[in-house]
N, C-alpha and C positions, 0 to 999 in steps of 0.2 A: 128356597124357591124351587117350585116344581120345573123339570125339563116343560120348556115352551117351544121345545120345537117339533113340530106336527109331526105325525104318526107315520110311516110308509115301511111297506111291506119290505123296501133293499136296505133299510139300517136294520129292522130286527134279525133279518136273514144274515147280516153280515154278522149282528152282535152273535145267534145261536152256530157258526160257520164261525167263526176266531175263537169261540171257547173250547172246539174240539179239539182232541190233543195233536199236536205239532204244526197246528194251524200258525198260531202267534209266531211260534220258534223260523217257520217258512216266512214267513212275511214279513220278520222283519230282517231277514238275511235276503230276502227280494228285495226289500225297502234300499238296506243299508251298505251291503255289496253291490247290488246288480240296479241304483237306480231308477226299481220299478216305483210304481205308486200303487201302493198295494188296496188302494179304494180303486182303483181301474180294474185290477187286477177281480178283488170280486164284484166290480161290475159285471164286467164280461162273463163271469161265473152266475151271480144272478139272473142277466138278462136268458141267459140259454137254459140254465134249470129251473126257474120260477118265472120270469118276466115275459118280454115280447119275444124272447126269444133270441136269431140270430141279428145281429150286430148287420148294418151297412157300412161302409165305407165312411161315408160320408158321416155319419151318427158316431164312429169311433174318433175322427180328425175333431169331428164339434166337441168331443168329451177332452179329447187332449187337451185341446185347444182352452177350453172354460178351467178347467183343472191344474194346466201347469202354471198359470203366473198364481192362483189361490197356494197353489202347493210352496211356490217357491216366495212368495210375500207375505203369507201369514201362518199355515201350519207348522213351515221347519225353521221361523224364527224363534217361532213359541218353544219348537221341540227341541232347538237349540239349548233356549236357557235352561228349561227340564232337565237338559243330560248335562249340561256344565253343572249345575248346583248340585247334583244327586254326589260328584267327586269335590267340588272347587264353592265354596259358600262364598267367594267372594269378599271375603273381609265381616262379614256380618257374622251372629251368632249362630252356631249351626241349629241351637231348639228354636231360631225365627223360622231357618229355611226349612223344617220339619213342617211347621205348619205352613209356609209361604208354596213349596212345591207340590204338594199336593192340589194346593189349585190351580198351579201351572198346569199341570197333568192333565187338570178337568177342560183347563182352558182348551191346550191342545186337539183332547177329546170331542170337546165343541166344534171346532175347526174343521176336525174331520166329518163329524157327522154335517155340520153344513156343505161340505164338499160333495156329500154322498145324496143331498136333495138334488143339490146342485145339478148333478148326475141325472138324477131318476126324472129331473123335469126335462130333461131331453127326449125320455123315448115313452110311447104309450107303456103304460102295466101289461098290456095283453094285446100283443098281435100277430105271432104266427105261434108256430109246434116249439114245443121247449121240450129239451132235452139234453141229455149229455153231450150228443155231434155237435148239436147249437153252441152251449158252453165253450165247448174245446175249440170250434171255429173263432169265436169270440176272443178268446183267450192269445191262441197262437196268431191272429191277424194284429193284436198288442204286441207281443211280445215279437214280432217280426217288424211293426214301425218303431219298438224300440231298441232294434238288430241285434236280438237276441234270438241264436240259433239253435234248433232243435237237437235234444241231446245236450247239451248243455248243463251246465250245475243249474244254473236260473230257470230254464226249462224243466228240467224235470222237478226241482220245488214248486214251479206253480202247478206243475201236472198232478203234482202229490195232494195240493190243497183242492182242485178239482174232483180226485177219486175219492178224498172226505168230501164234498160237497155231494158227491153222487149218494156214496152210503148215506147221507143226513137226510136228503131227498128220498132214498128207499125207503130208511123208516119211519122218514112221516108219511109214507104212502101207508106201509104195513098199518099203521095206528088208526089212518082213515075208515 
């Protein structure tokens, strides 16, 4: 079955922004040390370098707010089972769980791209100047309601996956 789920410009950005190199490796040492949610994480990142831009207050509490019970009721129950079976089969044969995990994976996968509509239906595509200041404001206004402090190990991974989203932005400007 084809992906059914609608087109928007912050899942592709996020998909071509997690394949650069040490994007993944940051974000899931954000995820899985430092408790971030690494779809907020390139929210913030998108809305400031491609979308409406800088982030309110208020528009970042709504995004927590829709995002952590989804986070904590269906994406890291799913991403639970995923990482138990990939060590622990659970008493079944492991050539079921070769083909059985793999769609864990897609399922999880699922989970998060619906988190990340989820997301984008809060803020218009386009309403102020996008840029890097934007992003980084976006970003450190996150990671400061989730008292995480600048300089930090956490900090500066997400500042790292920022400076690639910058270059990825310059050269699709250069290509334009």
């Amino acid at each position: 079955m084809a992906n059914a789920f609608p087109d928007h410009p912050f899942w592709n950005y996020s998909l071509r922004l997690y394949a650069q190199p040490g994007v993944q490796e940051a974000s899931l040492t954000l995820q899985d040390e430092h408790g971030l949610d690494v779809n907020l994480v390139l929210f913030c990142i998108w809305c400031g370098m491609e979308g409406p831009g800088e982030l309110t207050a208020d528009e970042l509490n709504q995004a927590m707010a829709v995002t952590g019970p989804w986070q904590a009721d269906v994406v890291e129950p799913v991403r639970t089972i995923r990482r138990t079976l990939k060590h622990n089969p659970r008493g079944a044969d492991p050539e079921l769980i070769q083909v059985f995990r793999p769609r864990v994976q897609a399922l999880e996968l699922d989970g998060e791209h619906v988190e990340q509509l989820m997301l984008a239906a809060l803020v218009p595509l386009q309403r102020g100047a996008q840029s890097r200041a934007a992003a980084q404001a976006n970003l450190l206004q996150y990671l400061d309601r989730c008292a995480i402090c600048a300089g930090s190990v956490a900090s500066e991974l997400a500042m790292r996956i920022l400076d690639t989203a910058s270059g990825l932005t310059d050269n699709n400007q250069d290509r334009g």
